[in-house]
Each structure stands twice: as structure tokens, then as C-alpha cells.
N, C-alpha and C positions, 0 to 999 in steps of 0.2 A: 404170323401174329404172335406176340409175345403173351405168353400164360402168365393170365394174372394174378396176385396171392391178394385173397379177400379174407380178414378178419371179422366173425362175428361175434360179439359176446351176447350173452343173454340167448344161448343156443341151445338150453339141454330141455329147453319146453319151447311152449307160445309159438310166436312170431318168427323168432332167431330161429326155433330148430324147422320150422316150416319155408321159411325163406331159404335155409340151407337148401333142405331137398329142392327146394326150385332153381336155387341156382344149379346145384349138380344136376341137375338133369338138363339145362340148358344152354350151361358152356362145359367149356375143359379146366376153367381156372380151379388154382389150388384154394382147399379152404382150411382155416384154421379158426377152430369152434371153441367158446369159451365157453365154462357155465360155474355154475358151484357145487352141483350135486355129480360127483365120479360116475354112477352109474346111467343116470342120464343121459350125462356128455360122451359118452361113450358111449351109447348104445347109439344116437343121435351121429357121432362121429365113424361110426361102422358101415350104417348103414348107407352116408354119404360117400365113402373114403375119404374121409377129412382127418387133418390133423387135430386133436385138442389140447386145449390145457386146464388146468382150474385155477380158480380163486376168488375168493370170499372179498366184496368189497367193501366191507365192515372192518377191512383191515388194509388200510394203503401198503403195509410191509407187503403181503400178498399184491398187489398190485403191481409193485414195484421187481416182485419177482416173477410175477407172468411178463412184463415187458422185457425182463432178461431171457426169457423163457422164448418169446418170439422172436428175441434178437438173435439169438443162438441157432434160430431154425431158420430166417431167411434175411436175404442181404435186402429186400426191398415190401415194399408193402401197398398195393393198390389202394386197398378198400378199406377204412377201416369202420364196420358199423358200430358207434356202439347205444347199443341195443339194451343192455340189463339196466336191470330197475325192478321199482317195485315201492308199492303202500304201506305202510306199516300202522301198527296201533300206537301204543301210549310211547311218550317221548321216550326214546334211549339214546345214550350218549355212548358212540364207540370208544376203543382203545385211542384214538387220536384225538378224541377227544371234541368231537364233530356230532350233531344230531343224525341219526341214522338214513332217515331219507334223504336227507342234502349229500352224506356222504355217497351213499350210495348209486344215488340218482345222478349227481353230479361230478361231486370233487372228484368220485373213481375213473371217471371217466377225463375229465378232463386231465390227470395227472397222466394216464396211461397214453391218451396223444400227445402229450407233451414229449414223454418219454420212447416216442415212434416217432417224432416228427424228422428225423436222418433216413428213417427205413422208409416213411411216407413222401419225402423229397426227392427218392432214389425212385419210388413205382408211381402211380399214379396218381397220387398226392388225396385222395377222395376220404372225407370223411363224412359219416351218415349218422347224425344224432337222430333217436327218436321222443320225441315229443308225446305230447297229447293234449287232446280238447279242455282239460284241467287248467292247461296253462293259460287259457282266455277265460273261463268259468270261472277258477277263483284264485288264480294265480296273482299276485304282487309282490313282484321282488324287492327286499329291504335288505341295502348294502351295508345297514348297520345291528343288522339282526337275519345273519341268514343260517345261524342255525335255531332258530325257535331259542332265544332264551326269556325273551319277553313275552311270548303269547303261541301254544301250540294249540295245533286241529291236525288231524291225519290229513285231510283230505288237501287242507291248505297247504300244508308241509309239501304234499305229494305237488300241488298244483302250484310253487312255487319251483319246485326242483324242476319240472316239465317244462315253466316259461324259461328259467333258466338254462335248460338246454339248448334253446332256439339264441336267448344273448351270448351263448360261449360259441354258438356259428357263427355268427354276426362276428364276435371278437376275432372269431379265428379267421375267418375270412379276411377280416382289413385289416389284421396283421402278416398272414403268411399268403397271401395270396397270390403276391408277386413273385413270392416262393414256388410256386404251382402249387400249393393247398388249395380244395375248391371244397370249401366247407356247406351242408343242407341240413336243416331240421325239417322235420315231417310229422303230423299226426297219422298213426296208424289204420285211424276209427277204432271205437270202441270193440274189443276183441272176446269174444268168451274162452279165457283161459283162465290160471290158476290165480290171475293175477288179485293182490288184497288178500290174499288166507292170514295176512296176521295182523288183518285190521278189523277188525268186529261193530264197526259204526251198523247203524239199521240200513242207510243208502247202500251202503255196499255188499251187506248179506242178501239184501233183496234182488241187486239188481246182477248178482254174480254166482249168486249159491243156491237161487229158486229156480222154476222152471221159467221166469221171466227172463232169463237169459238168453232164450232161444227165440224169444221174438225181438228183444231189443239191442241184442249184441252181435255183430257177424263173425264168422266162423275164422278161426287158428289161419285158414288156408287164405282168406281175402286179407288180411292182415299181413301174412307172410308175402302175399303177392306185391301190397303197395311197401314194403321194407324193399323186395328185392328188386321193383322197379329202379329204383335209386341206384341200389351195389350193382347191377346189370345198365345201367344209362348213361348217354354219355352226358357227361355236365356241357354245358353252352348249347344243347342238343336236345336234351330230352327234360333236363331242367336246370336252374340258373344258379351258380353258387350266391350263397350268402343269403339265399331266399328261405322261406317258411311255407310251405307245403300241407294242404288238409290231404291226407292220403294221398294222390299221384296228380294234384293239379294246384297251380299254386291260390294262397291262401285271400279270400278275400278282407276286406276291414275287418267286418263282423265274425270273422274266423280268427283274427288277432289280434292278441291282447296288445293297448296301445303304448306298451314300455317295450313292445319289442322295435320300436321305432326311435328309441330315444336313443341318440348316439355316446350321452355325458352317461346314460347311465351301464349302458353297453363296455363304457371303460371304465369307469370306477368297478363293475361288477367284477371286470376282468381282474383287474391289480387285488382286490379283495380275496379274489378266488387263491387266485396264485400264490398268496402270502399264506392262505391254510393250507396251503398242499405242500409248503416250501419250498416255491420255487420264484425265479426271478420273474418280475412280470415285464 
């Protein structure tokens, strides 16, 4: 059987660095660990034998050099999860010129498959967006405002980049699918990690930074379980590309937000996306 190369980003904490260790301990495939913090990814990448790299996705230049970064180390690419993310506080506008959690939540990622999708054509074509319950809570995507310049909320920002994770699978699916892309969004469930340290709303200091954490959030490890269910699953098998996923079973109505059915809006989103990233849609 052919040893598979699974890409994780968002691995030098949470989910990503805990789905690492689970995959490594339960096949032989190669991994290569993304994060932003050196000494994390590293330590995270040691302890796996994984290959890493860094990069800040507050900066597509960085972006665009991690995907050289992995083209240089492998001719093919199974898995690619991508996984980083994150809440932030009061609006900021990157070097590119993008509100920070669309960037980061999104465009990074969507730019960096883009820029895999030869090495993803050549392995197993699997990509694994992660999602969250935000994106049904108070997600709506607005194709004419999707970096907040008409009306910000952390949370909304957050739970707009979230729903939009699940329409950039949907797009990628019924574009490259016939390609063997088999694109899945997922929610994690709510995870107690580090996630929100640079959002100071009162919901989210309470429900991440108190001892309330521990009853209303599940653990790094069952988080990490339903990410690696996916990067370890065979698609048409264990779940169905193009689908929306609560944790490891597919999503019901009341689990998704109902724009992720809308197919006009699924491709307007797409060509919108693609023209801030500069790329062809």
C-alpha cells in the first residue's frame, strides 16, 4: 500500500497537533505539520516524526511560500486538512489588505489548495476543511461584504469565515471533483483549547478562560479524534465528499446553516474569493 503524505496546518496546538499524534500512532503515512509558532511546530513535529513548516496567515506572501515549501518536499499530496483558524478581537486589516479572520480563516486556506491542487491530483486528491457550530449560530455570508467593512462582531466575523469553510467545499467539490478532489467540511465540537486568546468578548472569556470550560467543552483529544477521522477515512466509505459533517456523522438541517444549500450563492462566493486571493476563478 502506498504511504500516504497528509498535510496538517493549524498543528502546533488544539486539534491539528492532537489529530497528528493520532494519526502517527495509527498508520505509517508521512505527515507534514503546519503552524505559526517555531517552537511548537516543532516540538509537535518531533514528537510525531513529521515534517514541518511555518507560516503566518495574516500574510498570503507567507502562504504562498509554505505551498513552495511543500512542493519542494513532495511530488504528491493525499490529505490536505486545513485546520488553522482562529477568533480574533477588534477589526484588523492585514498587509493584503483583508479583515483578519476572513483572512485567516479563509482566504489562507483557500489560496494554499489552490496552490496544491497538481500535488493534490497526483495523491489522493482529499481535502478536510474544519468548520464550526458558529457557522449555523450566527454565520451569514455576504458576498458583498466579506471582509466586515460595513458592520464588524468578532464572533460574527468568526462565524461567517466558519460557514464559509463549508461553501469553499461545496465549491470545490463541483469544480474539481471529477478531477478526484473529494472536498468535506466538519465541525469539531466545541474544543477547550487556546482558541479566542485575542478576543476578549464576555461569551468567550467565560466560556474558555473559566472553570466552565471543563464542563461545557470536550477535550484537545475528542476534537483531534473527529479531525482525524476524516484525514484517516476513506471518502464514499466512511464519509461523502461535498457533505457537512457535526463531528464524525453527517449534518442534520438544524446543524446547517441554510446558505450552505444555496448553490448561486456557493458560486458567487467562489469567484468573489478567488479574485481577493488573485487568482483565476
Amino acid at each position: 500500500m502506498t504511504r500516504r503524505t497528509i498535510v496538517i496546518t493549524g498543528a502546533s496546538d488544539g486539534i491539528g497537533a492532537e489529530a497528528a499524534r493520532q494519526v502517527s500512532r495509527a498508520t505509517d503515512d508521512r505527515l507534514i505539520l503546519v503552524g505559526r509558532s517555531a517552537a511548537k511546530t516543532e516540538a509537535v513535529a518531533r514528537q510525531v516524526g513529521a515534517d514541518h513548516f511555518l507560516a503566518d496567515y495574516t500574510s498570503l506572501n507567507q502562504v504562498r511560500r509554505l505551498a513552495e515549501d511543500i512542493r519542494k518536499n513532495t511530488d504528491r499530496v493525499d490529505v490536505l486538512a486545513n485546520n488553522a483558524g482562529g477568533v480574533f478581537g477588534q477589526r484588523t486589516v492585514t498587509e493584503d489588505g483583508n479583515e483578519k479572520t476572513f483572512q485567516v480563516n479563509l482566504l489562507a486556506p483557500f489560496l494554499l489548495t489552490h496552490l496544491l491542487l497538481d500535488r493534490l491530483q497526483a495523491g489522493d486528491g482529499v481535502v478536510v476543511n474544519t468548520s464550526s457550530a458558529s457557522a449555523k449560530i450566527v454565520g451569514q455570508v455576504n458576498v458583498n461584504d466579506l471582509n466586515h467593512e460595513k458592520a464588524y462582531a468578532p464572533m460574527r466575523a468568526y462565524g461567517d469565515a466558519k460557514l464559509a469553510n463549508i461553501l469553499f467545499a461545496r465549491g470545490l467539490h463541483a469544480r474539481y471533483h471529477w478531477q478526484g478532489i473529494n472536498a468535506v467540511a466538519f465541525d469539531p465540537g466545541n474544543v477547550r483549547t487556546g482558541f479566542g486568546a485575542e478576543n476578549n468578548d464576555f461569551l468567550t472569556r467565560l466560556l474558555y478562560r473559566t472553570p466552565l470550560s471543563r464542563l461545557a467543552l470536550i477535550s484537545p483529544a475528542k476534537g483531534g479524534a473527529n479531525l482525524a477521522y476524516f484525514v484517516t477515512g476513506v471518502h464514499g466509505v466512511d464519509w461523502e465528499p461535498g457533505r457537512f459533517y457535526a463531528r464524525n456523522k453527517p449534518a442534520t438541517p438544524r446543524q446547517t446553516n441554510k446558505q450552505v444549500n444555496d448553490d448561486a450563492l456557493v458560486d458567487q462566493f467562489w469567484h468573489r474569493t478567488a479574485t481577493l486571493v488573485g487568482m483565476e476563478s
